[in-house]
C-alpha positions in Angstrom: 0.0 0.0 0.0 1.5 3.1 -0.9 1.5 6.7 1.0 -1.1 8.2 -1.4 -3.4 5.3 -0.8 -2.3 5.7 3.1 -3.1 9.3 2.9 -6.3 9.0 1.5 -8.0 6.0 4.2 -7.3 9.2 6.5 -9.2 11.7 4.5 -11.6 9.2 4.0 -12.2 9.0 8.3 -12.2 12.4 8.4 -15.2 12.9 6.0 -16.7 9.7 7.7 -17.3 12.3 10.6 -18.5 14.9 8.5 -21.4 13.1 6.9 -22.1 10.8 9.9 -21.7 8.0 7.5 -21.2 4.4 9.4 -20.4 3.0 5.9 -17.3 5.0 5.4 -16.1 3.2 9.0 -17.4 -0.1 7.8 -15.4 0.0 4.4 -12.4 1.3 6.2 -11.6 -1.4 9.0 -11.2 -5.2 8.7 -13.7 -7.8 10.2 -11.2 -8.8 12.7 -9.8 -4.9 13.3 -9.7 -3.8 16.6 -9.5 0.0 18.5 -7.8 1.3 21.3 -9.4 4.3 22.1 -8.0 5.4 24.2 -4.6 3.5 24.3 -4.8 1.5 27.5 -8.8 1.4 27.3 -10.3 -1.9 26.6 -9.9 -2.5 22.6 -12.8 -2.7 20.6 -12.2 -6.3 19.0 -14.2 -6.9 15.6 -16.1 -5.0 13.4 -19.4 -5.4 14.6 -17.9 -4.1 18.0 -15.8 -1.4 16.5 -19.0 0.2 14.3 -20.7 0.2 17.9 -18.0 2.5 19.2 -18.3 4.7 16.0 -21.9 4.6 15.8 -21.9 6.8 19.5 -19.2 8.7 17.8 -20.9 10.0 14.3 -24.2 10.6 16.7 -22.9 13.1 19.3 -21.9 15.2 16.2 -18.3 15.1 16.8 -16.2 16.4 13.4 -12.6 16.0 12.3 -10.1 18.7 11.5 -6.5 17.5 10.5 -4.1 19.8 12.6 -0.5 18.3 10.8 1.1 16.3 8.1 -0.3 12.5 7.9 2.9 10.4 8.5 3.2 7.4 6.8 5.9 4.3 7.6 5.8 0.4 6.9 2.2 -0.7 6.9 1.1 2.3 9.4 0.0 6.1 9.1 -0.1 8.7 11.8 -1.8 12.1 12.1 -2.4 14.6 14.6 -6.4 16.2 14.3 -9.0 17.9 16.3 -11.9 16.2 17.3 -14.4 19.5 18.0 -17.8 18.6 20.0 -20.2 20.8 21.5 -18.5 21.6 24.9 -15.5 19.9 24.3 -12.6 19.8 21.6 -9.4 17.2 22.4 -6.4 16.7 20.2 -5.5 13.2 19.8 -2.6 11.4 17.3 -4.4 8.3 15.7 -2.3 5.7 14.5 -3.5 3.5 11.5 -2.0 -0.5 11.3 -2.9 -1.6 7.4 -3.1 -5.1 6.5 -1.9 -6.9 3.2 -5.6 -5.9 1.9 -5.6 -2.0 2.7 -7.9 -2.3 5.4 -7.4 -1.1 9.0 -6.7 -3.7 11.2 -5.3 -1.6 14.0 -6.7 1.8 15.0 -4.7 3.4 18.4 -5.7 7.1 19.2 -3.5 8.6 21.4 -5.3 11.2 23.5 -5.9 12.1 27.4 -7.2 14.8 29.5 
């Protein structure tokens, strides 16, 4: 998987949260994926688990703004962003883990109080 196609899995998350669209998450992340969101929160394990944890997401109108270069390396891209919410705006550093079929199979979001 190149940087463009890297690149573009993370514009594609970004207008997932825009259009509150599930099925931009869905197509992004493997069956088997899991999240750790927070890193050292329990991991969301499976897709069907992981488009619960989004589905709360895309509802409390949360939206995305890219705040830095995406970083690409190996099989994994990282990029600092905004998440702005009504009464609440945090600045995490997600960090992508692509498998051999360009799908997510690791999300980490790197983020605390």
């Amino acid at each position: 998987m190149d940087n463009a196609a890297k690149i573009a899995v993370v514009k594609r998350y970004v207008e997932a949260f825009d259009k509150a669209d599930l099925g931009i998450i869905r197509e992004m992340y493997a069956d088997d994926a899991t999240v750790e969101d927070p890193v050292g929160s329990e991991p969301h394990v499976g897709i069907d688990a992981i488009l619960g944890f989004y589905e709360g997401a895309l509802a409390s109108g949360a939206k995305l703004e890219l705040t830095g270069d995406v970083r690409c390396a190996g099989n994994t891209v990282a990029f600092p962003f905004k998440v702005i919410m009504p009464g609440m705006e945090i600045s995490p550093i997600d960090v992508f883990e692509f498998n051999a079929d360009g799908k997510v199979q690791s999300m980490k979001a790197y983020w605390g109080m």
